[in-house]
Backbone as CSV, one residue per row, in Angstrom:
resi,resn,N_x,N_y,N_z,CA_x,CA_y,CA_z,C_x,C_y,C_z
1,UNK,19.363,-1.913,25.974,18.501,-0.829,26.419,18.655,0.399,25.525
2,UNK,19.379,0.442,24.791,20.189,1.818,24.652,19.748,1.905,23.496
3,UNK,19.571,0.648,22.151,18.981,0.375,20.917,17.762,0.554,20.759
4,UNK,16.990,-0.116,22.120,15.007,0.276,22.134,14.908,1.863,22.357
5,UNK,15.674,2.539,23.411,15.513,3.570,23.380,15.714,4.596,21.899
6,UNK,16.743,4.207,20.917,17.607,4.664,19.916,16.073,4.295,18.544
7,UNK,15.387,2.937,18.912,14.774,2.607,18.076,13.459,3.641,18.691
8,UNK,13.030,3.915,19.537,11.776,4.805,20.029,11.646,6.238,19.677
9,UNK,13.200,6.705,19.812,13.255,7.863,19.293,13.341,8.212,17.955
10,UNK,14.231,7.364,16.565,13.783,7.215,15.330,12.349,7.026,14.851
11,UNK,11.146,6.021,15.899,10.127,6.329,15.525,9.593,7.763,15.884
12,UNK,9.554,8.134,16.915,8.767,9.576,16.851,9.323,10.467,15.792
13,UNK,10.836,10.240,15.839,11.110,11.208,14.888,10.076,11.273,13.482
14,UNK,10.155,9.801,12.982,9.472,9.550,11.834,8.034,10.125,11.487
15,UNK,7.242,9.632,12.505,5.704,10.012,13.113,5.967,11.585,12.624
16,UNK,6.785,12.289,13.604,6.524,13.905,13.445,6.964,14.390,11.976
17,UNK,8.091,13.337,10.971,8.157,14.303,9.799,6.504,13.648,9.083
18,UNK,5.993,12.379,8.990,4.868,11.987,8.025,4.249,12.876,9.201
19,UNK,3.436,13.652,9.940,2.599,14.449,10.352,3.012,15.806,9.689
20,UNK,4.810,16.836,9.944,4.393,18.036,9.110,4.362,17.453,7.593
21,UNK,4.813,16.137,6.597,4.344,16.847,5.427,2.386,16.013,5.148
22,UNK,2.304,15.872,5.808,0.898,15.813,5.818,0.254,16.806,6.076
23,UNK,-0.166,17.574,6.990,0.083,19.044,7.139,0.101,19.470,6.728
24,UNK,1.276,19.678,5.874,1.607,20.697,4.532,1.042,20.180,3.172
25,UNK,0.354,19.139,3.139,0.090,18.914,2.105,-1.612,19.211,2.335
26,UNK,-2.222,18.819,3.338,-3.223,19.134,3.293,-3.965,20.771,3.400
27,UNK,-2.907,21.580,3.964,-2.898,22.967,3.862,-2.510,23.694,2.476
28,UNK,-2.156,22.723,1.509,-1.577,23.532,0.050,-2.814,23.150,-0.686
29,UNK,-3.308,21.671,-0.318,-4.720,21.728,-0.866,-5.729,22.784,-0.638
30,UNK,-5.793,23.490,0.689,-6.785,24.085,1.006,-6.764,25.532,0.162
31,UNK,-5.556,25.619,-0.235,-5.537,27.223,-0.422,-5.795,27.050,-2.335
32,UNK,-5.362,25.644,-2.605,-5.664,25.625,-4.654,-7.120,25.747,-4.951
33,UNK,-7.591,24.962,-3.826,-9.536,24.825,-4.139,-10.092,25.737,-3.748
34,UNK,-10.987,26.681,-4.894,-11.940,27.941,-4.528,-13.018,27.263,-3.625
35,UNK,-13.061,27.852,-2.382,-14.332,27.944,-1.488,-15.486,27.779,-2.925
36,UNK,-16.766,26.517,-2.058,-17.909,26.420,-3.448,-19.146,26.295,-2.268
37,UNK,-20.419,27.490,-3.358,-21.362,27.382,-2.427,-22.686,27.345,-3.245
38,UNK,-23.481,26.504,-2.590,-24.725,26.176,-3.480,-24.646,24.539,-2.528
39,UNK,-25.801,23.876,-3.336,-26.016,22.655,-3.172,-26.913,22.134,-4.377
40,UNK,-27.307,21.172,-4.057,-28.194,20.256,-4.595,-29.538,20.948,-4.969
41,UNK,-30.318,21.455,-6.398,-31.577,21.994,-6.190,-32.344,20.851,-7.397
42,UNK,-33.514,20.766,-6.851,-34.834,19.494,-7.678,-34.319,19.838,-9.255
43,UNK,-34.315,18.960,-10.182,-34.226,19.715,-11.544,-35.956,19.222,-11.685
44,UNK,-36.728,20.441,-12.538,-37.669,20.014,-13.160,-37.775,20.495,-14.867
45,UNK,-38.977,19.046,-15.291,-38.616,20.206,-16.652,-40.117,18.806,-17.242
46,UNK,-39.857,18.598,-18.575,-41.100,17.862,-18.985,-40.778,16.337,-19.319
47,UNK,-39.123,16.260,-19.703,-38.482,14.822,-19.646,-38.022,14.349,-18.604
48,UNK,-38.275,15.096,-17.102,-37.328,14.380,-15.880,-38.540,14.010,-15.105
49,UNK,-38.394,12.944,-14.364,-39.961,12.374,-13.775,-39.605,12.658,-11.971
């Protein structure tokens, strides 16, 4: 009993460190990439159909 319990609690432990550095990794991304604004506009011209 004492091992499943021992083995249940090593998993959460695990779970909660891959959640903060996930977390932290996806929050260090957010702050390297400049905010981008625009989209998609028609190109025209006399060679594009």
């Amino acid at each position: 009993m004492r091992a499943i319990v021992r083995a249940v609690r090593q998993a959460a432990a695990a779970v909660s460190v891959a959640a903060a550095v996930v977390t932290a990794l996806r929050l260090r991304g957010r702050v390297a990439a400049p905010m981008q604004f625009g989209g998609w506009r028609r190109l025209t011209g006399p060679g594009l159909r």
